[in-house]
Residue, then its C-alpha position, 0 to 999 in steps of 0.5 A: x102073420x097074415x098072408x099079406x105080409x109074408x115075404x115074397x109071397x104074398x100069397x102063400x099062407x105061412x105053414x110049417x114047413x115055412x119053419x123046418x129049419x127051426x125044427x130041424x136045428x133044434x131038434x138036431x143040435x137039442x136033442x140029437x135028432x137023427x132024421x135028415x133035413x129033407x126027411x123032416x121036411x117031408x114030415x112037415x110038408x107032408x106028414x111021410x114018415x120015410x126017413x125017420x129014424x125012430x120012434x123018439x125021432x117022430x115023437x120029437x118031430x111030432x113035439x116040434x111040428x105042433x109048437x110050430x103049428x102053435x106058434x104060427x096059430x097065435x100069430x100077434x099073440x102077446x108074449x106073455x108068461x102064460x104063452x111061454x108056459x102054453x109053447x112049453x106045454x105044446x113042445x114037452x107034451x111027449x116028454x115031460x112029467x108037467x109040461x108047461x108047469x114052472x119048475x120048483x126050486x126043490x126040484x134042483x133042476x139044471x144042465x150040466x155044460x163043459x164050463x161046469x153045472x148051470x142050476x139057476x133059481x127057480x122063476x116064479x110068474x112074476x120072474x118070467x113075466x119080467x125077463x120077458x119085458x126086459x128081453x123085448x124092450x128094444x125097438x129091434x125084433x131080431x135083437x129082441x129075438x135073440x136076448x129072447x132066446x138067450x135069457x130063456x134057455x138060460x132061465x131053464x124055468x122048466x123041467x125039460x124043453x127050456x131051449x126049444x121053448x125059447x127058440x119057438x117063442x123068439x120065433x114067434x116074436x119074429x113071425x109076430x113082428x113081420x121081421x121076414x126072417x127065422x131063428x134058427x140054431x146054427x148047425x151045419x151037416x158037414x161040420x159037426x164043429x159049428x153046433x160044438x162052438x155055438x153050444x159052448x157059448x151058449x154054455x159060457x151065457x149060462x155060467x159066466x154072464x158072456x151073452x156076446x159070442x153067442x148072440x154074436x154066432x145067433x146074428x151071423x149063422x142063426x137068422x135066415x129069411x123065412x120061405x119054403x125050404x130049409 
């Protein structure tokens, strides 16, 4: 994105901290994240580790900041197998054995969910490659945005990162697109109850094929316009 097609401010570069509330939900509703909203701001604005509250934290959030930076870097990119690996590589870089590396079907890789234990085939190049063009084939950048998501969390093509991958890459398609919104993950500080039931139905996209409710939830509490803040 250039700064000429930023909304509302034509002017101001995209940044970061433009992103900090897909940092902040996916950290928070992914991986536990223990540090506040305004503090992650504050890292992202300003590299201030007031209020983070660990080590794992920073780590994360340091993960997070540069998939970001990534993602807004490579603006137009193509998104294509070897960019998601790359996004994945970025996101993982403080976590996983072989970041961005495809998981092998002898690894036995899934995630357990309360619908039961999600452990999909592995992918090959090829098979990323064609979820990709099949998830954007749609003329709608946020509906593209949203399978794009939904289809690679549930894939799990890596050994670790699979829903931060896919959540910084539908973003990336947004920012691409000059859609003038975010993805976020749904979450909400004062009601631990919305981060329970959009984890529930992604969980049911994993298991029984339901993508409905959880793209559903994505359009009603997940898209947000992109601007300063969280």
């Amino acid at each position: 994105m250039t700064a000429s097609d930023r909304p509302g401010n034509p002017k101001a570069p995209l940044t970061v901290a433009d992103l900090a509330g897909v940092v902040y939900s996916s950290g928070k509703v992914f991986d536990g994240l223990s540090t506040g909203r305004l503090d992650t701001e504050n890292f992202l604005r300003s590299g201030s580790l007031e209020g983070v509250a660990s080590r794992a934290d920073l780590a994360l959030l340091e993960d997070l900041r540069d998939a970001a930076q990534f993602v807004i870097d490579r603006a137009g990119h193509t998104i294509d197998s070897a960019f998601v690996r790359a996004v994945n590589a970025t996101i993982t870089r403080s976590g996983a054995l072989h970041p961005g590396q495809l998981r092998t079907q002898a690894q036995a890789i899934g995630v357990g969910t309360p619908h039961g234990r999600h452990t999909p085939e592995a992918m090959t190049e090829d098979d990323l490659q064609a979820l990709l063009d099949a998830a954007t084939r749609s003329s709608d950048a946020q509906e593209n945005a949203i399978d794009l998501f939904v289809d690679l969390a549930k894939a799990q093509a890596f050994e670790d990162g699979n829903k931060r991958t896919a959540v910084f890459v539908a973003n990336s398609l947004l920012i691409s697109s000059g859609a003038g919104v975010l993805l976020t993950i749904p979450v909400d500080d004062n009601d631990p109850s919305v981060a329970r039931t959009f984890n529930d139905l992604l969980a049911r996209a994993y298991i029984y094929g339901e993508r409905d409710g959880v793209k559903a939830m994505l359009r009603s509490r997940g898209l947000t316009r992109l601007g300063p803040g969280l």
